[in-house]
N, C-alpha and C positions, 0 to 999 in steps of 0.2 A: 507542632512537630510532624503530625502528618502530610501537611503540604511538602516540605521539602523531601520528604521519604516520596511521594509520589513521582515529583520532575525527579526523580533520582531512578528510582526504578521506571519510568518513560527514557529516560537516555539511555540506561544501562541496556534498555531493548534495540534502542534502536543501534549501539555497538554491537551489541548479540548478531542481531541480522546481519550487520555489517561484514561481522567476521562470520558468518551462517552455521553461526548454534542455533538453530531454529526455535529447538527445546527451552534453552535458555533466554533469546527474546520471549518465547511464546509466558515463560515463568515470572518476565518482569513486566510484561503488559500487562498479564492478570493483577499480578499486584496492586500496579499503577492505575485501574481500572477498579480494584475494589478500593483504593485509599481515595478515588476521587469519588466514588457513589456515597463513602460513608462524609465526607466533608463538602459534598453538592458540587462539585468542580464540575460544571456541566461542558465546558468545553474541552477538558483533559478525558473526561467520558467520553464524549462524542468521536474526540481526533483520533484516543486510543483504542477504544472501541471499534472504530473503522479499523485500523490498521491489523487491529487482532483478529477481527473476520477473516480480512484479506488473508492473516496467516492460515488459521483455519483452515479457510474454504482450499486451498493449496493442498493443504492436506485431507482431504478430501470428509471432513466435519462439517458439513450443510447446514444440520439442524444447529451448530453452536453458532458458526456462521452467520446466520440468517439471523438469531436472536441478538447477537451483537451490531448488529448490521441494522436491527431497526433502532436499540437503547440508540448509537449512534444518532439515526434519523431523526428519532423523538429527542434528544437531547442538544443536539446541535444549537449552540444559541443563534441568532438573525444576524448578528454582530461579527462572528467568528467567520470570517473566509475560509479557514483552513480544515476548521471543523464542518462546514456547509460543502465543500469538493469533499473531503474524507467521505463525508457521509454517501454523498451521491456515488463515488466510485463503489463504497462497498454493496450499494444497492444494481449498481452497473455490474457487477463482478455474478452477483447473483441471477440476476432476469437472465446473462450469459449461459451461468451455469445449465439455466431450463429452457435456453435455446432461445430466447427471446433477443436476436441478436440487432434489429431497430430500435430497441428500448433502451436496449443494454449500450449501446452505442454513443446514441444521441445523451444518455445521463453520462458517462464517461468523458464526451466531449465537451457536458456542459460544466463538468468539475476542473477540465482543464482551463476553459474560460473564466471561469470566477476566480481564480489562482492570477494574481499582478503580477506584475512582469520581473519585478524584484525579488518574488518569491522563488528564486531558482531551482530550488531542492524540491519544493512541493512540487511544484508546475512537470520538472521531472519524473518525482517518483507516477507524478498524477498520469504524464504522457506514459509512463512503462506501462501503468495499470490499462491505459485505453490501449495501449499494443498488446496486451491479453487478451482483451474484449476482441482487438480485428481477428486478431489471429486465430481464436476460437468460432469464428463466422466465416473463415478463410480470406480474408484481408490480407492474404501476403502484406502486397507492395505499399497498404495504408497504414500495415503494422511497422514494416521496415523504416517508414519518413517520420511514424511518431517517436519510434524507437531513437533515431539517430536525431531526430530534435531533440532526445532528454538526453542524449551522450554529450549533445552542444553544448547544455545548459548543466549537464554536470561539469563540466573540464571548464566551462567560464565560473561557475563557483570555486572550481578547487577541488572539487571532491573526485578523483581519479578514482580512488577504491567503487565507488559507484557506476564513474560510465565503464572502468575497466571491466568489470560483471556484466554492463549490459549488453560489452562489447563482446568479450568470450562468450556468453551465453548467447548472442544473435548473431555467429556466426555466417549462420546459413537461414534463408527461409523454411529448413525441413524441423531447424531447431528450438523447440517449441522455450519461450520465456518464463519462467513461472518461480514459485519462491517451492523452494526444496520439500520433499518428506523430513520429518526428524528423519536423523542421520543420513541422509542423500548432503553431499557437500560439494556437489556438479550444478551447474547453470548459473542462475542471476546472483545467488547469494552463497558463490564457493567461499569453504574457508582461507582467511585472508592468511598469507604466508609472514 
């Protein structure tokens, strides 16, 4: 019973973000993230676990951050593509945070590369996360070509609610990308009308 309560509260997150309840992703990834540690789902850990950093670290939680950022790390199976990019982005997201912007870089790039070309959605969200990383190193123009490669690869999946955020939110190069404060409902993850 608890596997399917898990992929249940992992969707329900990533609709939460979608429509940017932050709060409310931030409450079904913990979920999904305790129901996989107590039944060993090491790659529902791993995938979720990155992605809840990523919220985190957004909202400026480091130290929650950084610990879910390595369970991720240390969890990741060999096997798991998505959980091996996941992982590496939310440790990219961090070296960032502490300025470390060659490290932070180069792991961001190399989560985009292990992401198959099929994988559309990941390979996007993967490309948003490394236009973080430029941006926060001042990469304009490096951030703006990863940016609009995941808007490509959103709109050939289908998923418009995605590139349209990544599009209103990267307006301008002065307009910084990034996933909301609880209750902030402006940039990547505005609520969806």
């Amino acid at each position: 019973m608890r596997r399917p309560l898990m992929f249940l509260a992992q969707s329900n997150g990533v609709v939460e973000l979608l429509a940017g309840d932050v709060p409310a992703a931030e409450r079904e990834f913990h979920t999904a993230v305790d129901l996989a540690l107590e039944i060993g789902e090491r790659d529902e850990i791993s995938c979720t676990g990155a992605r809840l950093s990523l919220i985190l670290r957004a909202q400026g939680r480091s130290d929650e951050a950084a610990n879910l950022a390595a369970l991720s790390t240390r969890t990741a199976p060999s096997e798991s593509v998505a959980a091996q990019a996941l992982s590496l982005t939310a440790q990219a997201r961090g070296l960032a945070e502490k300025g470390d912007y060659p490290a932070a870089e180069a792991l961001a790039r190399q989560a985009v590369d292990l992401a198959p070309s099929e994988m559309l959605t990941l390979r996007a969200d993967l490309l948003v996360e490394l236009a973080e990383v430029l941006r926060a190193a001042d990469g304009q123009r490096a951030a703006r070509e990863a940016l609009d490669e995941a808007v490509r690869l959103y709109e050939h999946k289908g998923n418009i609610v995605a590139a349209g955020r990544v599009t209103r939110g990267a307006g301008t190069d002065s307009s910084p990308i990034r996933l909301p404060k609880a209750g902030d409902h402006n940039g990547l993850h505005e609520r969806a009308e």
